[in-house]
Structures are given as structure tokens and as C-alpha cells.
C-alpha positions as a Markdown table, in Angstrom:
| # | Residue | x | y | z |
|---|---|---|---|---|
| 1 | Unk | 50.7 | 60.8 | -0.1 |
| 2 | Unk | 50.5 | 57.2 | -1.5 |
| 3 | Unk | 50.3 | 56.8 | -5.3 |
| 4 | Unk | 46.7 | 56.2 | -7.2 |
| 5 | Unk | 46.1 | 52.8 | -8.4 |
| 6 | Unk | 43.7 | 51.6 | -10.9 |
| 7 | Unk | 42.2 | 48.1 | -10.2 |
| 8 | Unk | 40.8 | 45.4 | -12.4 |
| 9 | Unk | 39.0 | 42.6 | -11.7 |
| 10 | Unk | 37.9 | 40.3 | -14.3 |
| 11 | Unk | 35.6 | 37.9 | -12.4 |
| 12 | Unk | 33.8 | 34.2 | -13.8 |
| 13 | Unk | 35.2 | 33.5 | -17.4 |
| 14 | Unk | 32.8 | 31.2 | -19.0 |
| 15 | Unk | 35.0 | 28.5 | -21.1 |
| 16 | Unk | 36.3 | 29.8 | -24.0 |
| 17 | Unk | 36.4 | 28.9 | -27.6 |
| 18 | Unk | 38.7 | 30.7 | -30.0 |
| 19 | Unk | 37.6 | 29.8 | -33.3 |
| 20 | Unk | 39.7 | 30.2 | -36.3 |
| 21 | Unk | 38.5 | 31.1 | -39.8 |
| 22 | Unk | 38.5 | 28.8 | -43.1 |
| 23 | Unk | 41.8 | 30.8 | -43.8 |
| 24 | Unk | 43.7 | 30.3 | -40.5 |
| 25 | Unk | 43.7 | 26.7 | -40.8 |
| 26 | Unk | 47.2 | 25.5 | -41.1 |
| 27 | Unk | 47.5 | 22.7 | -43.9 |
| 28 | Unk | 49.2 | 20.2 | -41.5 |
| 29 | Unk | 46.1 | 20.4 | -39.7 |
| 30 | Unk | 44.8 | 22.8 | -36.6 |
| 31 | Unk | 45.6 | 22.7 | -32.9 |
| 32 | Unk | 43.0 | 22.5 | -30.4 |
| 33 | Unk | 43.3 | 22.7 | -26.2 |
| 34 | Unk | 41.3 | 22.0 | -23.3 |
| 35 | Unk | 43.2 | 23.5 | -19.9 |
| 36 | Unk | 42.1 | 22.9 | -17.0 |
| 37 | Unk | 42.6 | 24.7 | -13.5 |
| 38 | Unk | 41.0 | 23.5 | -10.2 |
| 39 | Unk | 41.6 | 25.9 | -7.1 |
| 40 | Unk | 38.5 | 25.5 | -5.6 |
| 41 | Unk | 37.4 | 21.9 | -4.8 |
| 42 | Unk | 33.2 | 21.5 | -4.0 |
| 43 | Unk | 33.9 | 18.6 | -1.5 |
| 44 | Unk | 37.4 | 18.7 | -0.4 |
| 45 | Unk | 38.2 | 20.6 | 2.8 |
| 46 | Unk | 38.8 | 24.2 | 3.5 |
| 47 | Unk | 42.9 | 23.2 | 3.9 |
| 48 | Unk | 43.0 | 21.7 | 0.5 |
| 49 | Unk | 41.7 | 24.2 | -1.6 |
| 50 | Unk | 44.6 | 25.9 | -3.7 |
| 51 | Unk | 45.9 | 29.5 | -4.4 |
| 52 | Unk | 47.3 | 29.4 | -8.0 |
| 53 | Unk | 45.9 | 26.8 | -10.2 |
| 54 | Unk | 42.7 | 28.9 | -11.6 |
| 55 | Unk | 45.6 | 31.5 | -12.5 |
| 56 | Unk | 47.8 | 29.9 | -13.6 |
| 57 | Unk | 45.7 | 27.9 | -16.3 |
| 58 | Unk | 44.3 | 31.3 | -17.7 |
| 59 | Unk | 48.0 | 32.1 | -18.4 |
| 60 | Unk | 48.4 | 28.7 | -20.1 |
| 61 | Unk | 45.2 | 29.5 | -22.4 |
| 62 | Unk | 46.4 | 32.9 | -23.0 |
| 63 | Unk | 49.7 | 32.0 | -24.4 |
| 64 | Unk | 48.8 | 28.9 | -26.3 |
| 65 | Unk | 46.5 | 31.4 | -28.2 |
| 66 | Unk | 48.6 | 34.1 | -28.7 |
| 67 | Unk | 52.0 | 32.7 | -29.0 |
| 68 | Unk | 51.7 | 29.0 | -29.5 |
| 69 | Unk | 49.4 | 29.2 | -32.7 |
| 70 | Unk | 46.3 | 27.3 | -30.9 |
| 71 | Unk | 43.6 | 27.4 | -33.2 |
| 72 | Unk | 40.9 | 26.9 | -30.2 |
| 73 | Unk | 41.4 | 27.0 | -27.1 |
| 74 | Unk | 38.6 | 25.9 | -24.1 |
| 75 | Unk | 39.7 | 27.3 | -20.2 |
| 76 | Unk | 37.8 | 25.4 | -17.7 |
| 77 | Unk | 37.9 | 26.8 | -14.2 |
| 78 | Unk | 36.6 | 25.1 | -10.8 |
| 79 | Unk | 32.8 | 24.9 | -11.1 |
| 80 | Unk | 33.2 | 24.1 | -15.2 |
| 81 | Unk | 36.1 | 22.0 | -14.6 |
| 82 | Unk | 34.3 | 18.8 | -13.7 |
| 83 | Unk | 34.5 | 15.2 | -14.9 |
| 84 | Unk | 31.4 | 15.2 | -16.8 |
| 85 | Unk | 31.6 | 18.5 | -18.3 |
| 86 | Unk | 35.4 | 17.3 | -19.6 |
| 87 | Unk | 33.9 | 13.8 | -20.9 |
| 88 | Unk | 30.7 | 16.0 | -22.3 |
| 89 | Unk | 33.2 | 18.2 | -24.2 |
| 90 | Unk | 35.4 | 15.1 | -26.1 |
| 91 | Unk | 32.4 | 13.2 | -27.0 |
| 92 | Unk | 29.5 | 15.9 | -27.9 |
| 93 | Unk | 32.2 | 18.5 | -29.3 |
| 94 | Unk | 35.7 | 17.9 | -30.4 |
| 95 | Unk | 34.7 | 14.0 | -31.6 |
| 96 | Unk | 33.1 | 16.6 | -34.6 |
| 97 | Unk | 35.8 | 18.9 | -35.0 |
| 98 | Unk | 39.3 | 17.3 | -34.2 |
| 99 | Unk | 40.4 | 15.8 | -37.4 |
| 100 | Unk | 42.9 | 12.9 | -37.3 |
| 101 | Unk | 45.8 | 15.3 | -39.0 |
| 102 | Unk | 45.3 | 17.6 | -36.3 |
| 103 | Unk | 47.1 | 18.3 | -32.5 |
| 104 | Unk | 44.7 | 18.3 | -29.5 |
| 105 | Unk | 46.7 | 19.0 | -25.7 |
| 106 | Unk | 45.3 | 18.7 | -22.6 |
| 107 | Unk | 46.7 | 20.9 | -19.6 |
| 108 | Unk | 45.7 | 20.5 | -15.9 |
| 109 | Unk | 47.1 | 21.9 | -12.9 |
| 110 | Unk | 45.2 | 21.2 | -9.6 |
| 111 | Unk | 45.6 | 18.2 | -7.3 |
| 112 | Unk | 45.7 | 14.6 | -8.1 |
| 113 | Unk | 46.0 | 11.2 | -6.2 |
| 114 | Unk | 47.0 | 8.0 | -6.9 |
| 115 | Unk | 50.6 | 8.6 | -8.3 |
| 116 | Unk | 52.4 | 6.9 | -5.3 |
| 117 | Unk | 50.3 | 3.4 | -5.8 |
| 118 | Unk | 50.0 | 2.6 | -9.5 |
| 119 | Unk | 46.1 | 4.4 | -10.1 |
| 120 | Unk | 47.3 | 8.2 | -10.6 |
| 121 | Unk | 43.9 | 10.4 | -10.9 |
| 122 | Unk | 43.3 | 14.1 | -11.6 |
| 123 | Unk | 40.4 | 15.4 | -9.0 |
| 124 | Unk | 37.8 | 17.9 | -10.5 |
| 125 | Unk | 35.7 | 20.7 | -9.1 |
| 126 | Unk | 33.4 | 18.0 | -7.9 |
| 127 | Unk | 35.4 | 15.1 | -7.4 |
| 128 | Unk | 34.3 | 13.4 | -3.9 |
| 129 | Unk | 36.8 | 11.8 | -1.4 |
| 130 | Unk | 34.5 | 9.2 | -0.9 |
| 131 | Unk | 33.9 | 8.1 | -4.4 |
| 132 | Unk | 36.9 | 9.2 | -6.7 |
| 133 | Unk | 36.5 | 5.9 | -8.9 |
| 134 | Unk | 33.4 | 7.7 | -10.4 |
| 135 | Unk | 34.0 | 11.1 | -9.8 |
| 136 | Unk | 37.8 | 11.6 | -10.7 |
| 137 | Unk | 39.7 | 11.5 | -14.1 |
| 138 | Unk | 42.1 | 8.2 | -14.1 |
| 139 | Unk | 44.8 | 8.3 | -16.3 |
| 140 | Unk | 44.1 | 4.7 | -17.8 |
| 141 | Unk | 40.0 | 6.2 | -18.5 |
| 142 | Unk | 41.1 | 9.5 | -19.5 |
| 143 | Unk | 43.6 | 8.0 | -22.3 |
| 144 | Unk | 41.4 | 5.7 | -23.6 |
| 145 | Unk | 38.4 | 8.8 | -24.1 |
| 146 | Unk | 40.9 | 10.1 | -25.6 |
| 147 | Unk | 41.3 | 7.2 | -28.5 |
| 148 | Unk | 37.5 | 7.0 | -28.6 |
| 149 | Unk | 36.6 | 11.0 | -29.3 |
| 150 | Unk | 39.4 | 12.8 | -30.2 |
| 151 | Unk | 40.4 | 11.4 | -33.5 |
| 152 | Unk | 43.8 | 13.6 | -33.8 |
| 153 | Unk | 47.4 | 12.1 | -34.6 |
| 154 | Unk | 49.3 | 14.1 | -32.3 |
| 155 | Unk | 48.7 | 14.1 | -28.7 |
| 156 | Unk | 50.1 | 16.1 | -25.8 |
| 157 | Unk | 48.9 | 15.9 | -22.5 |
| 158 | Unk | 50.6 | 18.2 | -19.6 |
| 159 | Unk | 49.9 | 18.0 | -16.0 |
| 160 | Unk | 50.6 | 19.8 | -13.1 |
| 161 | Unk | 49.2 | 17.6 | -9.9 |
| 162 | Unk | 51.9 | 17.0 | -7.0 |
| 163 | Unk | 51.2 | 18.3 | -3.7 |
| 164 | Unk | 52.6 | 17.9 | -0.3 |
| 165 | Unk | 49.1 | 17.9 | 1.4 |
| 166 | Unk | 47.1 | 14.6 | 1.8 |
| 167 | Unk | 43.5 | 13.3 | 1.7 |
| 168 | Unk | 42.5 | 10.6 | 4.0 |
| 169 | Unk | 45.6 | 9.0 | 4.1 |
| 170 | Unk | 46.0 | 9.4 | 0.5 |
| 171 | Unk | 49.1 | 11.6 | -0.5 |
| 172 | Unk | 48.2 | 14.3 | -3.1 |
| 173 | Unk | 50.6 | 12.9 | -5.9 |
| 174 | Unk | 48.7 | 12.8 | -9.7 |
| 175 | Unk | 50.3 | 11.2 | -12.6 |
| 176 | Unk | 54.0 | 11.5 | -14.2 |
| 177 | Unk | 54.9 | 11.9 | -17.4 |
| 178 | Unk | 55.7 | 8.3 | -17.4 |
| 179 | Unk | 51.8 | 7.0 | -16.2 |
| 180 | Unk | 50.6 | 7.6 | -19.8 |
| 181 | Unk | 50.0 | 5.4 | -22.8 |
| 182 | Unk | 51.2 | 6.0 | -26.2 |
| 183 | Unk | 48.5 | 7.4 | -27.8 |
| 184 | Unk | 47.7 | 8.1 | -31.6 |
| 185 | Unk | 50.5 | 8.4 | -34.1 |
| 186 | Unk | 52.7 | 11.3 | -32.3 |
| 187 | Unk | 52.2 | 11.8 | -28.2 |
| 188 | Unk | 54.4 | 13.3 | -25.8 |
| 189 | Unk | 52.7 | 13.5 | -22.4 |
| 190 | Unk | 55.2 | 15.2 | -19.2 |
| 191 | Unk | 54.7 | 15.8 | -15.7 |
| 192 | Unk | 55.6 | 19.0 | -13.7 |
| 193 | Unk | 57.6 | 16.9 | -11.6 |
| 194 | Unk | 59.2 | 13.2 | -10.7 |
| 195 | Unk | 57.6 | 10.2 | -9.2 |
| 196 | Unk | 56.9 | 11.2 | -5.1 |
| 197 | Unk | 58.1 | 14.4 | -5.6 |
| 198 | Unk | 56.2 | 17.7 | -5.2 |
| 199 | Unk | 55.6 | 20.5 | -7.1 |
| 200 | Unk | 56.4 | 24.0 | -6.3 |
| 201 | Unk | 53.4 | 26.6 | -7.2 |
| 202 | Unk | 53.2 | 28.3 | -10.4 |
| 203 | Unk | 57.4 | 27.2 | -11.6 |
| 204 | Unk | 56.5 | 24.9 | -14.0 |
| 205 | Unk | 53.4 | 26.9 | -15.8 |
| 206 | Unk | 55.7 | 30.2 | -15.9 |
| 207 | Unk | 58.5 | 27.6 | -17.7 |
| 208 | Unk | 56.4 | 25.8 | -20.0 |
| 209 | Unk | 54.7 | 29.7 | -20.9 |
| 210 | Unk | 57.9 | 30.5 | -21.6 |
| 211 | Unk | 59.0 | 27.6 | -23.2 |
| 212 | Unk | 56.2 | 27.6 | -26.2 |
| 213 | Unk | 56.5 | 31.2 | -26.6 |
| 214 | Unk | 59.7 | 30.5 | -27.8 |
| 215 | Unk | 61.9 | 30.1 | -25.6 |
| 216 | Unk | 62.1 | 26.5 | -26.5 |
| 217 | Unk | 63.1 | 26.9 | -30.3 |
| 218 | Unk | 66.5 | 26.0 | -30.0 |
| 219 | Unk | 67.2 | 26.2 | -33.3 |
| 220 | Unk | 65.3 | 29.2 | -33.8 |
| 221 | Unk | 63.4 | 27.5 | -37.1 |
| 222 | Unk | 60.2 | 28.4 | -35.9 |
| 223 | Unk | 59.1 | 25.1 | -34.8 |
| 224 | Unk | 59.0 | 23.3 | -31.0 |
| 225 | Unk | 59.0 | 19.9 | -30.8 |
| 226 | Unk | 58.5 | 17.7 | -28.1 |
| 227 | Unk | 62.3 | 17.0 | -27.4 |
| 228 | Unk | 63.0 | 20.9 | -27.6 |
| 229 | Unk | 59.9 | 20.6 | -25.0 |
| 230 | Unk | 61.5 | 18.0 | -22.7 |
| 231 | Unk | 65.0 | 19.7 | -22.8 |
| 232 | Unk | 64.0 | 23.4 | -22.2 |
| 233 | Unk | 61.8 | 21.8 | -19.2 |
| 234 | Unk | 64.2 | 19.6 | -17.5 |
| 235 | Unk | 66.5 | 22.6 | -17.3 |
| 236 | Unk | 64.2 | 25.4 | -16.5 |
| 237 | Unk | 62.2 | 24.0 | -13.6 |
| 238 | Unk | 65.5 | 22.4 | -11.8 |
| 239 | Unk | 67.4 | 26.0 | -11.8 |
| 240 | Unk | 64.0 | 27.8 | -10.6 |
| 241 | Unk | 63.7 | 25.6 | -7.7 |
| 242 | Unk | 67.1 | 24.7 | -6.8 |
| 243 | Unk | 67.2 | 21.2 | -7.6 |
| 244 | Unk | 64.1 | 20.4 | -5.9 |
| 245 | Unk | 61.6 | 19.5 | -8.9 |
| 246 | Unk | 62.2 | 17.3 | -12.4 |
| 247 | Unk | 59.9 | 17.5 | -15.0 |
| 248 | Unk | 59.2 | 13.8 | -15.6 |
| 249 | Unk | 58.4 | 13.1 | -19.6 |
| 250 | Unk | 56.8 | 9.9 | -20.8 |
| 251 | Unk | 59.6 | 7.4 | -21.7 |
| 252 | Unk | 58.4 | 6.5 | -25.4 |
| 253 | Unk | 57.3 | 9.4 | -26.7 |
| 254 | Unk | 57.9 | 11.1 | -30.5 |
| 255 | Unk | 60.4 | 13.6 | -30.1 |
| 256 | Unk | 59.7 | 14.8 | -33.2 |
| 257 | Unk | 56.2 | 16.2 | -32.3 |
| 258 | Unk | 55.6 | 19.2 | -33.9 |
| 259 | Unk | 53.7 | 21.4 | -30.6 |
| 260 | Unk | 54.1 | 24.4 | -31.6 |
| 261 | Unk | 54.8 | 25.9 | -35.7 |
| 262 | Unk | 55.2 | 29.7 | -35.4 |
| 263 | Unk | 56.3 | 29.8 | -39.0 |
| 264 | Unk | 54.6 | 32.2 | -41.3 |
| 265 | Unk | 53.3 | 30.4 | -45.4 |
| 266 | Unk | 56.6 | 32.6 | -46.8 |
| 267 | Unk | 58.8 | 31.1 | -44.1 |
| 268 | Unk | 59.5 | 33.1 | -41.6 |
| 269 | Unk | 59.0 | 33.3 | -37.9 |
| 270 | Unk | 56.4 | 35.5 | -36.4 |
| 271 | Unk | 57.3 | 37.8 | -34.7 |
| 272 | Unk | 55.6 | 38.8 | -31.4 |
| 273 | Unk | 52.1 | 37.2 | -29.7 |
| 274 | Unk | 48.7 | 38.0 | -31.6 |
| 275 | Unk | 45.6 | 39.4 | -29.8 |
| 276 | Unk | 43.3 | 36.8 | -28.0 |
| 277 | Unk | 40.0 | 36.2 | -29.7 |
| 278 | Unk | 38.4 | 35.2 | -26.7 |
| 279 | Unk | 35.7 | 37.1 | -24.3 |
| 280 | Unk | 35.3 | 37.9 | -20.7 |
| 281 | Unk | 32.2 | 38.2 | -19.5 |
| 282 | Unk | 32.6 | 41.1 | -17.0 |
| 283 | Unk | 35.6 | 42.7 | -15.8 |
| 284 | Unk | 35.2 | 45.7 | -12.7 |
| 285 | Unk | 37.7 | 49.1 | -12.7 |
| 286 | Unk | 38.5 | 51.1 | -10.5 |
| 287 | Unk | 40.4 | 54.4 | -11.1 |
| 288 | Unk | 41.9 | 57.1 | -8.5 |
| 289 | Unk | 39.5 | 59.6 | -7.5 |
| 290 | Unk | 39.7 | 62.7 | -9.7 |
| 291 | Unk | 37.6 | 64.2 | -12.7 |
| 292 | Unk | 37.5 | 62.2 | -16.6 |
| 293 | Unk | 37.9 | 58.8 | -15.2 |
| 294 | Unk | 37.4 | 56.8 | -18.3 |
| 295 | Unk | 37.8 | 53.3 | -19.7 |
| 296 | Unk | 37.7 | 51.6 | -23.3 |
| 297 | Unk | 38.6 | 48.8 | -24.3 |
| 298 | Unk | 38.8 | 46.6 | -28.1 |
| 299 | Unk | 35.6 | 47.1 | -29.9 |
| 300 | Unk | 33.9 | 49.9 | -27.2 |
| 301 | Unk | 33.5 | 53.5 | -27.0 |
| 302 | Unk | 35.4 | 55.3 | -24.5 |
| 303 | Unk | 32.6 | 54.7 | -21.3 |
| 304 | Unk | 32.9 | 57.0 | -17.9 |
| 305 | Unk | 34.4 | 55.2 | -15.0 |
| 306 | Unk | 34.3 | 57.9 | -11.9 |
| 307 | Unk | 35.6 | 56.2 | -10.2 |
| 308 | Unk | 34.8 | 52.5 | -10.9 |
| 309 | Unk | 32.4 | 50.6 | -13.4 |
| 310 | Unk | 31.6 | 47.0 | -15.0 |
| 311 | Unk | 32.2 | 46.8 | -18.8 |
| 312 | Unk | 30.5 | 43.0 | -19.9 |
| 313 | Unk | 31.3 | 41.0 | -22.3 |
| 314 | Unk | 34.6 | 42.4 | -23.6 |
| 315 | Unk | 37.2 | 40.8 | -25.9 |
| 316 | Unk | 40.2 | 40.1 | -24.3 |
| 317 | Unk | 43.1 | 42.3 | -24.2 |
| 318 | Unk | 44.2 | 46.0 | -24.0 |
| 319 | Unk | 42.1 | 48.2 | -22.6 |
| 320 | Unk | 42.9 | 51.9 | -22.0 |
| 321 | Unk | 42.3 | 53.8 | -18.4 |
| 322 | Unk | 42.8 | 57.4 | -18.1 |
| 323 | Unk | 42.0 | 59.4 | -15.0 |
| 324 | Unk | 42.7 | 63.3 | -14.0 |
| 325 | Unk | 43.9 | 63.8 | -10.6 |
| 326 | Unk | 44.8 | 66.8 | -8.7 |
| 327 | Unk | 44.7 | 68.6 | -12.1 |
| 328 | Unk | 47.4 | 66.0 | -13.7 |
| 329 | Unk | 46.5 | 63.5 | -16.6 |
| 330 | Unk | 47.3 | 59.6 | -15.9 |
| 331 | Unk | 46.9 | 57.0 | -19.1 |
| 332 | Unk | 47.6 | 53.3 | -18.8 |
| 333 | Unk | 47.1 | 50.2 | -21.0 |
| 334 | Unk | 45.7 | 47.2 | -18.8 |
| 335 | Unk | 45.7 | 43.8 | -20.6 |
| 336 | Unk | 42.5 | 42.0 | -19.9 |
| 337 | Unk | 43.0 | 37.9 | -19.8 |
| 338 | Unk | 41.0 | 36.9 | -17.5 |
| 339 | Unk | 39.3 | 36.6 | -13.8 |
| 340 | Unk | 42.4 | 37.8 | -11.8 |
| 341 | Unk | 44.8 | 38.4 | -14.6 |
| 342 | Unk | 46.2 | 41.1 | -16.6 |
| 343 | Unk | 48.8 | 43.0 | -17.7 |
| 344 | Unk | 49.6 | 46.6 | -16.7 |
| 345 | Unk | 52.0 | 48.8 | -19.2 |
| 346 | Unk | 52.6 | 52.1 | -17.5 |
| 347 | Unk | 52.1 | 55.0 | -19.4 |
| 348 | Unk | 52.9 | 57.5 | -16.2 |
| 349 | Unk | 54.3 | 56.2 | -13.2 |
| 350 | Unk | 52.1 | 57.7 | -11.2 |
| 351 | Unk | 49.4 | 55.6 | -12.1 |
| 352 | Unk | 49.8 | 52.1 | -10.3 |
| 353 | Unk | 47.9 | 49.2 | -11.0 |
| 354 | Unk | 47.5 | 46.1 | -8.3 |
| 355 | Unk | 46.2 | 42.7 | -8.8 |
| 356 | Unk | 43.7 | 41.4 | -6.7 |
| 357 | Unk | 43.2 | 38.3 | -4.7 |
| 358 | Unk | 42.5 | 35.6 | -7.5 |
């Protein structure tokens, strides 16, 4: 008799913002993030739309606000992940909040053009083939949006856009680490992989995940700097796929960047990731058939769930499931992130969770 499974889905995420309090702001100044995951492309055809890339940039998010110390973090998925929306964001938003002693970081992972032939572009929900001077983000107009609205002194950008596919005769190769300007005071912009060289799906998010949760902190002080960055990178993503992809990092950057400061005021390191502050809109279980089927999660009352139901607008992170089959109790503790993605702790084996189709 196959084993019960409970299922989540959390569908559409609107863009988050995790705001921090007048207390949480770090003295050296707070760190802000837009990441950005295109896997479904309006105008680019039904062979070229991409598994991973929504997914994986909810991971990104998640981690750089509970691990990485982010301040606020904005996750923009296909349909909000266009080129005006990002160019609405710098100059209506963070041109008000991003001071210039602050970090801001930029993450993409999707598909890109132009890396082969000296214009490398990032494509957006709505970029179109036949128009991609207007309706795709260069690196060259990107940068300098960047120097107009975004008044920080540190600057990372991150971007995951090789692929082995092609579009109209144009291979799908983004920028390299390498493409980028200097920018600000402090930058350090990398590449998930070298000049003409694709990228394998989903290595070089799971390394730089690991990598800012600490991983990186070589010398375990707490702090991960853009050469403890470059150097846990350049090592991780070579041994995961044999060889076959380099992390390419830009060739002047500050190695002294301070990314990520998991220091506490007395000195210490935290320990451990901190809840997310951000919402999902709805998320969908679905429990084994039984009797006391029942879901709650942070900040709601235990609700009924026999044997599925919606809960809306929930803050992200553990919710509890029990359900009562053939007389037995069954508890677990799913991790709500996102659309797609959570994290299952068993309490009883016998209770299985799956993850659906992203």
C-alpha cells in the first residue's frame, strides 16, 4: 500500500519586500536585492522556455533573507520580471531608499544573448526576438541605471545566463563576469560560467546558496567578502560539474567587498538562518485521506484541511500538517518559500511530502 503524501503548492508570489525596522539597520549601512528569474518567456518559443530558473531564484531570495542578512529583498518572477518593471523599480523605488553607504545586488538567472559578440543582454518575461535593443536589459544600459538610481557604494551584480540553445541564429550566451564596469566605490560582479561556455541548471545557485550561507567564510569571522566569494565559487561549481563550468569574476573588482556580515553588535556569529518576513499569497495542501486533516501555519489558527484547502496570504515559513489515517496520527513541518518550493521535516515517516511541477 503506497505511503500518504501531503502536497503543497504555493502558486504566483507577488514581488516581495522584506522591510527591516529602524533597529535592524546595520550602522555600515543596509543591504538591499532585486533577483530575478525568467522560466517562462511571453514571446520566445515553446523550446526555449526553461525548467529551473523561477526556482531557483526563490531559493536565492530566501537565503539572502535568512542567511545573508538582506535587509530587503524584491523576487521577480516571469510576468513581473520585465524590463520596465526592473527600470520602474531603480528609478521610482530604491533611488529613495538605497543610501550611498549601503549594498544593493542584483541576481538573474534565465537566458541572455549577446555574450559571444561584444553586446551581452539579459532577456525578460517580455523581451521580443525581434526587438531586443528595446526590450532586453544590456549590460552597458543596465550599469549605467545603476549609477543614475541606485546611489549605494557597494555593488554586486550575479548572473546566471549561458545556455546551449539559440535564438535566430543567436547563441543563448549572457554576460561574464568580466562584461561589467566598475561601478560605485566597491563592485564585484561574476558570471555562473566562462566566456562561450554553458551553464549547467541549478549548480551555480545551489553553490552560491551555499556559499553566503556560510560556506564561504573562510575564516569563519563572520564576514564574506567578494574574494572569499570568487574562491569558494571557482571551486565549488568545477567539482559539481566535472570540470565543465568556471565561474567567470570581473577582472578589477574590490576583493574586499563586504557581501555578507553575519556578525552579531557583541561580536559573534549568528548562528543558524532567521525566519523570512515575506508573504505568499496562496499556497494549496493536500493531506492523505483520513479524519483531523489540519493545517496552520505562522500567525493562523489551526484551519481543517480534509483533505485539501487554500490558506492566502501567509507569511512564509513553517507550517504544520497533521492528518489521522487508518486510526494512526501523522505530523509534519512544511517550510513555505514560495510557488513550488518548500521544505519538508518529517516528523513520521509515514507521512511523505512531494514537490510539484514548478
Amino acid at each position: 500500500m503506497p505511503r500518504p503524501n501531503a502536497l503543497l503548492l504555493a502558486p504566483l508570489l507577488l514581488p516581495l519586500a522584506a522591510h527591516a525596522g529602524p533597529n535592524d539597520t546595520a550602522p555600515e549601512g543596509r543591504r538591499v536585492a532585486i533577483v530575478v528569474g525568467v522560466s517562462s518567456y511571453e514571446k520566445l518559443p515553446a523550446d526555449l522556455q526553461l525548467d529551473t530558473p523561477r526556482t531557483e531564484a526563490a531559493r536565492v531570495a530566501a537565503a539572502l533573507e535568512q542567511s545573508a542578512g538582506f535587509n530587503e529583498v524584491r523576487l521577480l518572477t516571469d510576468a513581473s520580471a520585465t524590463t520596465g518593471n526592473i527600470q520602474a523599480i531603480l528609478a521610482e523605488e530604491l533611488s529613495k531608499e538605497v543610501l550611498w553607504k549601503d549594498l544593493f545586488l542584483f541576481y538573474f538567472v534565465g537566458h541572455g544573448v549577446g555574450g559571444d559578440f561584444g553586446d551581452p543582454r539579459l532577456l525578460l518575461y517580455d523581451s521580443d526576438p525581434e526587438a531586443l535593443d528595446t526590450t532586453s536589459l544590456s549590460v552597458k544600459e543596465f550599469a549605467a541605471s545603476l549609477q543614475k538610481w541606485v546611489p549605494a557604494s557597494r555593488y554586486v551584480v550575479v548572473t546566471d545566463a549561458a545556455h546551449e540553445q539559440s535564438l535566430n541564429g543567436l547563441v543563448l550566451l549572457g554576460p561574464t563576469g568580466n562584461d561589467w564596469p566598475v561601478i560605485g566605490q566597491q563592485s564585484f560582479m561574476i558570471s555562473s560560467a566562462a566566456p562561450r561556455q554553458a551553464a549547467q541548471a541549478g549548480v551555480f545557485s545551489k553553490s552560491f546558496i551555499e556559499g553566503l550561507s556560510g560556506q564561504a567564510d573562510a575564516n569563519g569571522d563572520g564576514v564574506i567578502t567578494g574574494s572569499e566569494v570568487n574562491t569558494f565559487l571557482i571551486l565549488a561549481v568545477p567539482n559539481a560539474t566535472g570540470g565543465r563550468q568556471l565561474p567567470t569574476v570581473q577582472s578589477k573588482y574590490d576583493p574586499g567587498i563586504e557581501i555578507v556580515d553575519r556578525r552579531k553588535p557583541d561580536g559573534t556569529v549568528a548562528e543558524g538562518p532567521k525566519l523570512p518576513t515575506h508573504r505568499v499569497d496562496k499556497a494549496k495542501f493536500i493531506l492523505p485521506t483520513g479524519s483531523g486533516q489540519k493545517v496552520q501555519c505562522r500567525e493562523t489558527q489551526p484551519y481543517a484541511c480534509d483533505p485539501s484547502c487554500y490558506l492566502f496570504d501567509v507569511l512564509a515559513g513553517p507550517c504544520s500538517v497533521w492528518a489521522t489515517v487508518d486510526g494512526k496520527d501523522y505530523e509534519a513541518t512544511v517550510d513555505v518559500l514560495t510557488r513550488g518550493l518548500y521544505r519538508c521535516e518529517l516528523k513520521d515517516q509515514a507521512l511523505g511530502c512531494i514537490s510539484p511541477a514548478p
